[in-house]
Kinemage of the C-alpha trace (Angstrom):
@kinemage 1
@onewidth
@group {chain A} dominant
@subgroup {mainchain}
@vectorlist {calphas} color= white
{ca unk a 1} P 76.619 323.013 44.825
{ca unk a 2} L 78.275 319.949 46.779
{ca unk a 3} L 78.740 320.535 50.685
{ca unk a 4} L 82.478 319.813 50.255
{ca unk a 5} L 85.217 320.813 47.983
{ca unk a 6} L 88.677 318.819 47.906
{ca unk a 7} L 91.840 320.261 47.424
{ca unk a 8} L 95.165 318.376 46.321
{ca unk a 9} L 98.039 319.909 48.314
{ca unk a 10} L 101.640 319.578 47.057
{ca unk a 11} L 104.798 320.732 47.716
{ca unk a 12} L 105.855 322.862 45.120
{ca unk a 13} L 109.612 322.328 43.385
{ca unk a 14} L 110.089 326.093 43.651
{ca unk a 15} L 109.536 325.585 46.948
{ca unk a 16} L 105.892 326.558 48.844
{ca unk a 17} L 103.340 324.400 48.405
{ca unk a 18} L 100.753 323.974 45.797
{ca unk a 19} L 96.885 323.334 45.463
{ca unk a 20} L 94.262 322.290 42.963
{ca unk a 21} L 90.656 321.635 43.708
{ca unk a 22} L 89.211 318.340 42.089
{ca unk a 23} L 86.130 318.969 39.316
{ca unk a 24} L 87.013 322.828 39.798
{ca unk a 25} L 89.269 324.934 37.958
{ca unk a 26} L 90.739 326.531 41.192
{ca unk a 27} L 94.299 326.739 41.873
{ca unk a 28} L 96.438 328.906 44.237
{ca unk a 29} L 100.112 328.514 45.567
{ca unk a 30} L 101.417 330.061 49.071
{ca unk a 31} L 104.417 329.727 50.914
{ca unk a 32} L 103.368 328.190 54.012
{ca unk a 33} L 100.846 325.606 55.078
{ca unk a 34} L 98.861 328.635 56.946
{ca unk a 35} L 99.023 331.120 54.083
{ca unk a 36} L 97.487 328.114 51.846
{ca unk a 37} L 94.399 328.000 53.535
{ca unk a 38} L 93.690 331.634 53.634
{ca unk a 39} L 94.723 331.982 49.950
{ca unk a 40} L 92.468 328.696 49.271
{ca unk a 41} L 89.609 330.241 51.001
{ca unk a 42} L 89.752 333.462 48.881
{ca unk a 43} L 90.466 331.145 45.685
{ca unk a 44} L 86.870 329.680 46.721
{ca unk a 45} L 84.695 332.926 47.209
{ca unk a 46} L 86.453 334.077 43.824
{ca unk a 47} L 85.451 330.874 41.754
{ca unk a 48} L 81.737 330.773 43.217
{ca unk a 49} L 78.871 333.014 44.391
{ca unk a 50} L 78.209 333.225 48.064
{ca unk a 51} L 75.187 330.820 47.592
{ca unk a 52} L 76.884 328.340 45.719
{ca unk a 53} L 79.767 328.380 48.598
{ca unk a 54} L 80.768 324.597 49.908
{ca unk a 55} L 80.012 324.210 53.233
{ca unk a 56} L 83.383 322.604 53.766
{ca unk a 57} L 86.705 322.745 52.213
{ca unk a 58} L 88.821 319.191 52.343
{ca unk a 59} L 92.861 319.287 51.976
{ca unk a 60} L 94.553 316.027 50.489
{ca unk a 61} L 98.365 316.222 51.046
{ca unk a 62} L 99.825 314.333 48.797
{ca unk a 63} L 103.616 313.874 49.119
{ca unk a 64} L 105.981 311.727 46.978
{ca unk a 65} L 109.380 310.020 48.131
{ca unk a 66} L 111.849 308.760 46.283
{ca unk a 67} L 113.988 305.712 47.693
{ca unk a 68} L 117.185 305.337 46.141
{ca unk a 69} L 119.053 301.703 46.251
């Protein structure tokens, strides 16, 4: 297993926010920032055995803006 597992964080267009591990089919949704992480955490011991368990978890927000002229 790789020490670190990366996460792509979005905001949702239902609103909440969004996340999808890279190279992993894990994905989980909350509605806050702090109820992400906790629900990402569980998403991890789900997907894996406790041996095969990253030793850290990495969260890329990713955020897109549109600029109107």
């Amino acid at each position: 297993m790789k020490d670190e597992i990366i996460f792509l964080v979005e905001e949702s267009p239902e609103g909440g926010y969004e996340a999808r591990a890279l190279g992993f089919s894990v994905f989980t949704e909350a509605d806050s920032i702090p109820e992400l992480k906790v629900n990402i955490q569980e998403a991890v011991k789900c997907h894996f055995e406790e041996e095969e368990y990253p030793l850290y978890i990495r969260l890329h927000f990713v955020k897109d803006e549109i600029i109107v002229l």
